[in-house]
Each structure stands twice: as C-alpha cells, then as structure tokens.
Backbone as CSV, one residue per row, in Angstrom:
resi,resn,N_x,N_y,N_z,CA_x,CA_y,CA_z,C_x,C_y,C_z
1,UNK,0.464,-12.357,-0.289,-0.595,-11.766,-1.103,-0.812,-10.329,-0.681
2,UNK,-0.664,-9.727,-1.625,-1.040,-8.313,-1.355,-2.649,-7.891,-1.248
3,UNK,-2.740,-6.751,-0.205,-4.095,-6.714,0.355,-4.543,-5.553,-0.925
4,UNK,-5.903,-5.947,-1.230,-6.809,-5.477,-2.105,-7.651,-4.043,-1.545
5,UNK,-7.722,-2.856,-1.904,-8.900,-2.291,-1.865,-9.999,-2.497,-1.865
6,UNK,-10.786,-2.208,-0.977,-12.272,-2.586,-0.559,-12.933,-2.191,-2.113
7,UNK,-13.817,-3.237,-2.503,-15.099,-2.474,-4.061,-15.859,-2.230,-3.113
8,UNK,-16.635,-0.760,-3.684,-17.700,-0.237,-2.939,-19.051,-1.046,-3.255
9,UNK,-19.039,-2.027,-4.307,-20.230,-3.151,-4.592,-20.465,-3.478,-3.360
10,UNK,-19.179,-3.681,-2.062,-19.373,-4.747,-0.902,-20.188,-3.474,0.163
11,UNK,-20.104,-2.571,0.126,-20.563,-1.206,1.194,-21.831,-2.200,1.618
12,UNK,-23.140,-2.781,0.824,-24.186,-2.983,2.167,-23.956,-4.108,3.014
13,UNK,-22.966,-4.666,2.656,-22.465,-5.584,3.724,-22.316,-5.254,5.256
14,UNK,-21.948,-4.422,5.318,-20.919,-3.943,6.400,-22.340,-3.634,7.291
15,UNK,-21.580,-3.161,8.316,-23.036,-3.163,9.723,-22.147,-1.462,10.126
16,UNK,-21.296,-0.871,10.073,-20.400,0.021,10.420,-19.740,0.807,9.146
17,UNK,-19.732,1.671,8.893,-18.610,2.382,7.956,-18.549,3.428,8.617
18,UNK,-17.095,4.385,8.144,-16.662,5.686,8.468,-17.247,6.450,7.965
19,UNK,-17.608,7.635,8.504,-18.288,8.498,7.474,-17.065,9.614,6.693
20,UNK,-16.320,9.596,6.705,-15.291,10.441,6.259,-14.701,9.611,4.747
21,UNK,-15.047,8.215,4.809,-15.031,7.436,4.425,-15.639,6.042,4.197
22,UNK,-16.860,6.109,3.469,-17.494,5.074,3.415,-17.157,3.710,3.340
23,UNK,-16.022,3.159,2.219,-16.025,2.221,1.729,-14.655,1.870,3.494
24,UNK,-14.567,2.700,4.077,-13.656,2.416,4.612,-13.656,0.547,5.589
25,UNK,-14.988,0.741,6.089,-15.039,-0.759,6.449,-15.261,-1.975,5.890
26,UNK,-14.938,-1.656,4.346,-15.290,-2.921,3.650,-13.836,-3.716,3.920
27,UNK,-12.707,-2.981,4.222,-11.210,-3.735,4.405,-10.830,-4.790,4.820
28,UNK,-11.959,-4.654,6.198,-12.243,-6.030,7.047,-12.292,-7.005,5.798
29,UNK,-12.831,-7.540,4.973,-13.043,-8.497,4.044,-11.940,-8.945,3.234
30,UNK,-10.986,-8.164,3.250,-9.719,-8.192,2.467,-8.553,-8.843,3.360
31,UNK,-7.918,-9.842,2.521,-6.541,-10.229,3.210,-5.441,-9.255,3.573
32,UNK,-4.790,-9.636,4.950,-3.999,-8.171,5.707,-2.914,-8.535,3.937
33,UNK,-2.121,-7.268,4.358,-0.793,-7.820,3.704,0.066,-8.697,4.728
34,UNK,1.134,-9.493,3.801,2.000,-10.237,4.201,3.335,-10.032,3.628
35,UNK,3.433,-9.657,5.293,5.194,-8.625,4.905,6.159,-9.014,4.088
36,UNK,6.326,-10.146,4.795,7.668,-10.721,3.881,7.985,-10.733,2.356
37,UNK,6.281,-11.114,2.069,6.491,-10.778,0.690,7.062,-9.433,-0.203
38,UNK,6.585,-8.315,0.376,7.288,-7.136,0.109,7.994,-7.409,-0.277
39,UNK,9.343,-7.579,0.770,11.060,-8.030,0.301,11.579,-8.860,-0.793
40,UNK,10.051,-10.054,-0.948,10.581,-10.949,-1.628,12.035,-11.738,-1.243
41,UNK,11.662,-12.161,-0.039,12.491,-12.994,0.147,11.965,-14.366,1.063
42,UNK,10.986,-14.649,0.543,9.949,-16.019,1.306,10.625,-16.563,-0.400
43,UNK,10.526,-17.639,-0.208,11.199,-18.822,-1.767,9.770,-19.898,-1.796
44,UNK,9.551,-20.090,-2.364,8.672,-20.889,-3.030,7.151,-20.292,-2.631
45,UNK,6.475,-21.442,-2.411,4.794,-20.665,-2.618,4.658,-20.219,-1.661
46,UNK,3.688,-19.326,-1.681,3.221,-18.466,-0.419,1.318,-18.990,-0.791
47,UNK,0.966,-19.158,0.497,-0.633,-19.378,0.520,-0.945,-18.270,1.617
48,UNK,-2.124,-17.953,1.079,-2.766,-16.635,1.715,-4.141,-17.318,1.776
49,UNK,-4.711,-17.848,2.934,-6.448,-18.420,2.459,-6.247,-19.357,1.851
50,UNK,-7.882,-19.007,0.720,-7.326,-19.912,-0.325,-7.267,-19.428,-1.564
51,UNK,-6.610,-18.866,-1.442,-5.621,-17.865,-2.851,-4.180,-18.144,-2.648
52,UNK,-3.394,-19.075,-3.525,-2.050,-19.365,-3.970,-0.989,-18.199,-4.809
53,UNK,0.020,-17.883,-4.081,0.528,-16.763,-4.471,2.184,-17.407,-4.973
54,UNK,2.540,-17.234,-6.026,3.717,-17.951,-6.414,5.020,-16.829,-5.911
55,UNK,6.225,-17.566,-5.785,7.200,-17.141,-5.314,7.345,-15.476,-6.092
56,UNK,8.031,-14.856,-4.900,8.091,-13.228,-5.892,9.609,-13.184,-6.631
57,UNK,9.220,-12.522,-7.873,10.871,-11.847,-8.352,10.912,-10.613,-7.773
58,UNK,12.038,-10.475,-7.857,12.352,-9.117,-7.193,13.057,-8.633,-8.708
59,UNK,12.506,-7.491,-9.122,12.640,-7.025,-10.811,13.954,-6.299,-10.891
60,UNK,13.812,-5.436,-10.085,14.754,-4.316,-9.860,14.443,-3.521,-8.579
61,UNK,16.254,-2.912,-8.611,15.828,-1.777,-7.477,16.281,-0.276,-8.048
62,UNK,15.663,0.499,-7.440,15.813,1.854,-8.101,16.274,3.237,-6.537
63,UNK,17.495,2.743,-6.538,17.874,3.880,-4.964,16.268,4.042,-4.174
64,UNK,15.942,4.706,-3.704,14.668,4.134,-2.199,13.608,3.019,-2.848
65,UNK,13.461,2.728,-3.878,12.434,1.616,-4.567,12.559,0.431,-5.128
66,UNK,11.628,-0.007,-4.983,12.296,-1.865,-5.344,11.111,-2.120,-6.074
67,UNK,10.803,-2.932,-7.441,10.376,-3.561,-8.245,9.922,-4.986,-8.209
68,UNK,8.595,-5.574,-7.915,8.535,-6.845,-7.710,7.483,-7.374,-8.834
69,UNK,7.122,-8.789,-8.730,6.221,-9.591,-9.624,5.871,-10.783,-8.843
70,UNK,4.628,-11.138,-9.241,4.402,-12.752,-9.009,3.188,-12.904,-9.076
71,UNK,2.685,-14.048,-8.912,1.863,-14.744,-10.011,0.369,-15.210,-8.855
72,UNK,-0.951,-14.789,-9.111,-1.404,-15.358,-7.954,-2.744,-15.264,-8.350
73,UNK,-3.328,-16.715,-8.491,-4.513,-16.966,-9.520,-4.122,-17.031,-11.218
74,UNK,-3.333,-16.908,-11.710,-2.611,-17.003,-13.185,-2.792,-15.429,-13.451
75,UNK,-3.303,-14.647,-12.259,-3.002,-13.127,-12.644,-1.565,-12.610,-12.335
76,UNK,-0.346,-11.802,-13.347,0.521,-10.994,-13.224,-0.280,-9.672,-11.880
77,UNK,0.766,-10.084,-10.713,0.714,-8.976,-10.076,2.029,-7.907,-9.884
78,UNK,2.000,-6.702,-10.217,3.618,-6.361,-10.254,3.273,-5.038,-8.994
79,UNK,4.635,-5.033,-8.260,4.601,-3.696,-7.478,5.815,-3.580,-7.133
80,UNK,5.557,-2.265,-6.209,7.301,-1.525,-5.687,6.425,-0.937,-4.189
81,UNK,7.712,-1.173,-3.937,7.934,-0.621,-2.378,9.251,-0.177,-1.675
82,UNK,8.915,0.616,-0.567,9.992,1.418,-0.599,9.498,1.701,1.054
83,UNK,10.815,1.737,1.906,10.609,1.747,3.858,10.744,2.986,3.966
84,UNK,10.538,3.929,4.667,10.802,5.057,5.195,12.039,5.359,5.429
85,UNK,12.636,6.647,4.757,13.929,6.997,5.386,13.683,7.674,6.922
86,UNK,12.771,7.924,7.573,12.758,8.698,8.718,11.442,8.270,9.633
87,UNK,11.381,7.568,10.429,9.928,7.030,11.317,10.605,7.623,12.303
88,UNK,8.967,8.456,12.762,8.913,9.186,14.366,7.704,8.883,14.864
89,UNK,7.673,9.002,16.337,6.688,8.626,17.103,7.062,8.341,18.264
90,UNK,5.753,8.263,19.093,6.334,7.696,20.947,6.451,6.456,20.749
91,UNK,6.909,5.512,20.304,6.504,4.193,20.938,7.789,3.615,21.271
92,UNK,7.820,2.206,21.295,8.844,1.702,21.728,9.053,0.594,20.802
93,UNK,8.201,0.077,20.274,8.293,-0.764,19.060,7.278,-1.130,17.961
94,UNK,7.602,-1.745,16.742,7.054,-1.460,15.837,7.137,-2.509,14.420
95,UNK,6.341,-2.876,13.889,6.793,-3.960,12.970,7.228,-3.100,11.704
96,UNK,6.927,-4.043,10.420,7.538,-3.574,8.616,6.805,-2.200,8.461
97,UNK,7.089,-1.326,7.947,6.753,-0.274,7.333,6.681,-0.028,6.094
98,UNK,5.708,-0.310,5.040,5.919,0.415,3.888,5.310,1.073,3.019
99,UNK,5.271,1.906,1.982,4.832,1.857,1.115,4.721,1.539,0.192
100,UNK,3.510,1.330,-1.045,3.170,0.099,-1.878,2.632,1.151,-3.280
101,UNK,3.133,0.519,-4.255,2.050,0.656,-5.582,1.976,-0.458,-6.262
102,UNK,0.343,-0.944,-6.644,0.497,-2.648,-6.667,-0.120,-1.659,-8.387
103,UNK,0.128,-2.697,-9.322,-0.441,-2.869,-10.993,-1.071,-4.360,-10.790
104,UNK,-3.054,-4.766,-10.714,-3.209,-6.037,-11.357,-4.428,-5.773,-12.452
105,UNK,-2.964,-5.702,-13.459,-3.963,-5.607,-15.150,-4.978,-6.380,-15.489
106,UNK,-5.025,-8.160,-14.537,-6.103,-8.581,-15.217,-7.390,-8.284,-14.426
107,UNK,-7.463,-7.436,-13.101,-8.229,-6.862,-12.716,-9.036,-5.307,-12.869
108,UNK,-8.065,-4.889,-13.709,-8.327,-3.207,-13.879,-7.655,-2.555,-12.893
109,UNK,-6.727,-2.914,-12.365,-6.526,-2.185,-10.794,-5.054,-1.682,-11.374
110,UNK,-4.981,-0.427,-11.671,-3.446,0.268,-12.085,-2.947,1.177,-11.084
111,UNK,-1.968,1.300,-10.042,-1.489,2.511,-9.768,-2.138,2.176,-8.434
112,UNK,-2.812,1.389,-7.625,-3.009,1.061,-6.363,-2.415,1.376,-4.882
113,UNK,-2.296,2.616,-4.071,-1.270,3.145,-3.186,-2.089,2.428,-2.271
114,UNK,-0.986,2.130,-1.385,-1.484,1.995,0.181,-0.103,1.770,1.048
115,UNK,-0.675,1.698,2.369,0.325,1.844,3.555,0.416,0.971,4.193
116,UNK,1.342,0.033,5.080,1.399,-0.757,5.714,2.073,0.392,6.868
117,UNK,1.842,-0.033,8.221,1.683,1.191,9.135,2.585,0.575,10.314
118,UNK,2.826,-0.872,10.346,3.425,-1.283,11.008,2.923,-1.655,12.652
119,UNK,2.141,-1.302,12.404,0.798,-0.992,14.094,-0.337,-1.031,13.564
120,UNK,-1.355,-1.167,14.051,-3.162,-1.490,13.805,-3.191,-0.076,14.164
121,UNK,-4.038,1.033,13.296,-4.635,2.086,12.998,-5.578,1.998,14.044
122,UNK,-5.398,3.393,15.024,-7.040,3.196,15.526,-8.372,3.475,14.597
123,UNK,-9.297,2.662,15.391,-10.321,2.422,14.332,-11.007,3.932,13.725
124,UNK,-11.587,3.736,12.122,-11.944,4.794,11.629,-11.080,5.976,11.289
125,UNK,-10.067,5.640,11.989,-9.144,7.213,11.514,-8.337,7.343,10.253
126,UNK,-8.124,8.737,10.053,-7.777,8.826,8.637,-6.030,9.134,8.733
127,UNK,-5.572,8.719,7.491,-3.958,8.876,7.296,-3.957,9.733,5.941
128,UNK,-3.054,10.884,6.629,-2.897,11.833,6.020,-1.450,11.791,5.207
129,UNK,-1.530,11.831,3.921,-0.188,11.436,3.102,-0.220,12.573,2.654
130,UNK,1.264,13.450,2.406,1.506,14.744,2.167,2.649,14.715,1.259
131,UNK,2.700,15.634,-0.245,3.671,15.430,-1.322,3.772,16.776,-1.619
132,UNK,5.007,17.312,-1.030,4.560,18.767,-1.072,3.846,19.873,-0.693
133,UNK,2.724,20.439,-1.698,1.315,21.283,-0.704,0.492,20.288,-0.682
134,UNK,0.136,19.454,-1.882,-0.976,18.609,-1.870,-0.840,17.401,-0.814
135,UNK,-2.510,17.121,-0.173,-2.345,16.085,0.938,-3.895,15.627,0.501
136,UNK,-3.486,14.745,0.989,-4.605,13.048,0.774,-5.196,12.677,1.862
137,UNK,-6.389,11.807,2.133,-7.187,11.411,3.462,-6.636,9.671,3.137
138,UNK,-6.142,8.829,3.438,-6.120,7.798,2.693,-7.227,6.628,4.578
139,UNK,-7.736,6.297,3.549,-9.079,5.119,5.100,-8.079,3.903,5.590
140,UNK,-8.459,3.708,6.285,-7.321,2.746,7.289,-8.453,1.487,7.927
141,UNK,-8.282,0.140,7.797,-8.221,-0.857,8.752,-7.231,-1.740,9.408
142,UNK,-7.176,-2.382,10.082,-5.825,-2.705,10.517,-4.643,-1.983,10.322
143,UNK,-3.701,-2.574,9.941,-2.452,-2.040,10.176,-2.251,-1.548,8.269
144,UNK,-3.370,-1.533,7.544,-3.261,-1.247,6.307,-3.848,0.421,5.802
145,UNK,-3.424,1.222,5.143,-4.015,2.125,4.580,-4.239,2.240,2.916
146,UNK,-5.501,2.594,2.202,-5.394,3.141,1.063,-6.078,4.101,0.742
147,UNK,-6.108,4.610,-0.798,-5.926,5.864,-1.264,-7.670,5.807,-1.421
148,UNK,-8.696,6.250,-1.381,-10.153,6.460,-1.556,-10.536,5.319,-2.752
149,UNK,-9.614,6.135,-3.496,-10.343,6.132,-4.989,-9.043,5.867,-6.588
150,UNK,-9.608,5.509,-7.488,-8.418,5.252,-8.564,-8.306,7.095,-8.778
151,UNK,-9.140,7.361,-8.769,-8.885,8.891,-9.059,-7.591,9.387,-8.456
152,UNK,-7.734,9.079,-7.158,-6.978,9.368,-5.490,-5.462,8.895,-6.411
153,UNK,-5.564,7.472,-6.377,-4.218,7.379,-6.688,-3.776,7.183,-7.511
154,UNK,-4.319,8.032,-9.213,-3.773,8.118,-10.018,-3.153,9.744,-9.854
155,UNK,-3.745,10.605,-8.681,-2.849,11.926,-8.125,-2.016,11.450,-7.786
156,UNK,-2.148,10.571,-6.910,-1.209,10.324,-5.610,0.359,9.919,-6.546
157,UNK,0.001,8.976,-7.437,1.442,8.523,-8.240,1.697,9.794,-9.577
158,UNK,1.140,10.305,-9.390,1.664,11.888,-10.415,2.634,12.691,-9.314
159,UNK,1.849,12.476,-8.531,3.258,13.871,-7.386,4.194,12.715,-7.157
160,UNK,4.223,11.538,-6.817,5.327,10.409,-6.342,6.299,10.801,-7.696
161,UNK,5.503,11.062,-8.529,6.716,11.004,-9.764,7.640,12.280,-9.636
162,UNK,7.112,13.457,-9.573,7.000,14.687,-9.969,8.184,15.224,-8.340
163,UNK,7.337,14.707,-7.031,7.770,15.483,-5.517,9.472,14.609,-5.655
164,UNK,10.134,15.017,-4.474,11.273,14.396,-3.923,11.201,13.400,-2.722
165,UNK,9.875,14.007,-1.527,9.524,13.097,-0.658,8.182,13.017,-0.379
166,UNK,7.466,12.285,0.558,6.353,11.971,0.729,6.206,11.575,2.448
167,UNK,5.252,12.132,2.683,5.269,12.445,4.659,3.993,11.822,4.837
168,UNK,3.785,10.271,5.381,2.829,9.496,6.215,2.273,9.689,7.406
169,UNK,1.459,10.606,8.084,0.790,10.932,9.507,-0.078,9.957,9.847
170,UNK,0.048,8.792,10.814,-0.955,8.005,11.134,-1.130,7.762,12.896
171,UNK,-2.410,6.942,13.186,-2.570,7.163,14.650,-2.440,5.904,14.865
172,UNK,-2.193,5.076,15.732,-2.634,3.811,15.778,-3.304,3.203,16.817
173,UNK,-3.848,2.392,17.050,-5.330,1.717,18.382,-4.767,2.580,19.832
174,UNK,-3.673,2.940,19.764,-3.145,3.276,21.333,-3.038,4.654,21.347
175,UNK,-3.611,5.197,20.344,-3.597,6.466,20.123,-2.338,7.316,19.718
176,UNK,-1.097,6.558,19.454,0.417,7.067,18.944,0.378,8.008,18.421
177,UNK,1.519,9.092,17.734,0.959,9.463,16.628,1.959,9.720,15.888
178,UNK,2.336,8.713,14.444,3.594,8.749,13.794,3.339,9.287,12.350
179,UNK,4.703,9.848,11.980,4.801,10.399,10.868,6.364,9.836,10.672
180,UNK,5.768,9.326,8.750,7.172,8.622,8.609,7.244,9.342,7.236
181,UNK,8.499,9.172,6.614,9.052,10.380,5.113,9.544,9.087,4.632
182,UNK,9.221,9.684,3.397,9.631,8.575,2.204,10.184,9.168,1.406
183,UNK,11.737,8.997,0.941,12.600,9.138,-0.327,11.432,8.875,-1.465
184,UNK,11.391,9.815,-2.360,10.755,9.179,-4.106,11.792,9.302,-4.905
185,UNK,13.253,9.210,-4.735,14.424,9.376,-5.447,14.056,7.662,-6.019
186,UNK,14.099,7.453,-7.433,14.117,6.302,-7.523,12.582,5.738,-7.945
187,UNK,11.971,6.654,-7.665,10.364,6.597,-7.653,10.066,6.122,-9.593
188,UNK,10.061,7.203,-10.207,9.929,7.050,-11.438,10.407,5.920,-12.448
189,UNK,11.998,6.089,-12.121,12.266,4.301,-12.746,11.736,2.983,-12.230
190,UNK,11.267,2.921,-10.868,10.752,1.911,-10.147,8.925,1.548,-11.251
191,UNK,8.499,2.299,-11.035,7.180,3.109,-11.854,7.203,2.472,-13.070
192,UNK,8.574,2.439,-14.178,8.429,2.095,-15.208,9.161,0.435,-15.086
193,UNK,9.404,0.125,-13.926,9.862,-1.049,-14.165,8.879,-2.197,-14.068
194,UNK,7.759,-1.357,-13.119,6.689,-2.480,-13.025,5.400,-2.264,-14.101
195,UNK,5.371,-0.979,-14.636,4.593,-0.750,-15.730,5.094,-2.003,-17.041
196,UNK,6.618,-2.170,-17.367,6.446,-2.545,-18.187,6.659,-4.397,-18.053
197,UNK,7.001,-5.046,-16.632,6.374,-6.141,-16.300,5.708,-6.442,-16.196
198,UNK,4.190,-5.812,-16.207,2.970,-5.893,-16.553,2.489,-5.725,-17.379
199,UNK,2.945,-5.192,-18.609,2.550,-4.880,-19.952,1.918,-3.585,-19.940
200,UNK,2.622,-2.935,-19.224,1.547,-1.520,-19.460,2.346,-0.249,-20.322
C-alpha cells in the first residue's frame, strides 16, 4: 500500500508539528510505504492493516520509469517509480530508494510526489528536491517524503516532464547527508501511461 499524504483536516490531532511545515506531523497516521510493492513483484494480495491491496500490474516501463496499478478498497490506484541513477552519502548501508507519482482518482489525489529515502529522516527536517533552478521543501516522517501541497506537486510533475534530471538532498536520524539524481528520461511516457490507466 502506498503511503498517503497527511489531510490537513487531521493537523489538531497532533501534539507536535514542524513549523516549516505544518501538516508535516500528521504522517505519523499514515501507512509507511511497502517497498516491494514498488517493483511489483510480491504475487497475490498484499495486506497493509486493515486495508487489502490486490496484486500489482506492472503497466509499462519507460527507460528510468516504470508504470504500475492495483486495486485497494475497489479504488484504481496507478503510479510510476523510478531508483536513482546516482546515491551519495557517508554511510555504509541503506535500504529501497525511490521516487513515486501515485494517481487515486477515486480520491481526488492526482500527481502525488513523494520520496522513499531508504533511511528514517531526522525528525522535522526538510528534503530539498531540485529540477534545474527551481527547488522544493518537500516534509519528511520516517523514511517517507512529500511534496506540501497539490499545488507543490502539480509544479513538481511540470518540471519532471519538461527537466532531464532531478537531485534529492535529505538528512537522516544520524544526521547523514545524501543526495541522490534521478534520470526523468522516460518521465513523460511513464506520466501518460498511468494517466491513462486511470482514466485520466
């Protein structure tokens, strides 16, 4: 199951938020992502909680991007993802890396960016995504990042279309500090492959 953006409806919940970013501690409430699914290569059901997530297709691939679908609550969820051609940093090891654009139409949610970081983010800090000149604050819990706002990442997937690469700066609990590049070769057909598995 792919992890959801915090609704700012949930903000008086929280006992803590970022101030750079408010809605940032609503994340806690949201299921992490679950890697494997990315790849789409787990076969039959996947349970997340208690939300049932049906096996993924893998739609297409588009040179650095891959095209997925599957079914979870009788909602069409479609996305693409794509690993870093280049991860730097001190460390010594490190889990999945990726980046994400999820489409769930029967939610309103189009064009959804976020980061899987591969390491738990230290707390409150911001990840800086860079496409060219233009750069983004995207809020971080766990090992997840996303984009503020639909505003945020209906920019954010205009330069993905438009740039050639895309540069991830993040910190993580141990204070690391990695920057990973992402190919968008492939970006745009990926884009229309899940637009139009979703009916969009």
């Amino acid at each position: 199951m792919l992890a959801l953006r915090p609704s700012k409806t949930l903000q008086t919940t929280t006992r803590k938020m970022s101030k750079r970013h408010p809605i940032a501690a609503l994340a806690a409430f949201v299921p992490r992502l679950f890697l494997g699914l990315f790849l789409g290569l787990l076969p039959g059901l996947l349970l997340a909680g208690p939300v049932a997530a049906q096996a993924i297709e893998r739609i297409s691939d588009h040179q650095a991007w891959s095209a997925f679908r599957y079914k979870e609550d009788g909602e069409t969820v479609c996305y693409m993802a794509s690993t870093p051609k280049q991860a730097e940093g001190d460390y010594t090891s490190r889990g999945d890396v990726f980046a994400i654009v999820t489409h769930r139409p029967a939610s309103n949610r189009i064009g959804e960016v976020s980061i899987n970081a591969g390491y738990t983010y230290k707390t409150e800090s911001a990840v800086r995504l860079k496409i060219g000149s233009k750069n983004w604050d995207l809020f971080t819990n766990g090992a997840s990042a996303w984009a503020p706002t639909a505003v945020d990442d209906k920019a954010i997937v205009k330069s993905m279309r438009a740039g050639s690469s895309m540069t991830v700066k993040g910190t993580s609990s141990r204070g690391t500090l990695t920057t990973d590049t992402y190919s968008l070769l492939g970006f745009s057909k990926a884009l229309g492959a899940i637009n139009k598995a979703c009916g969009l």
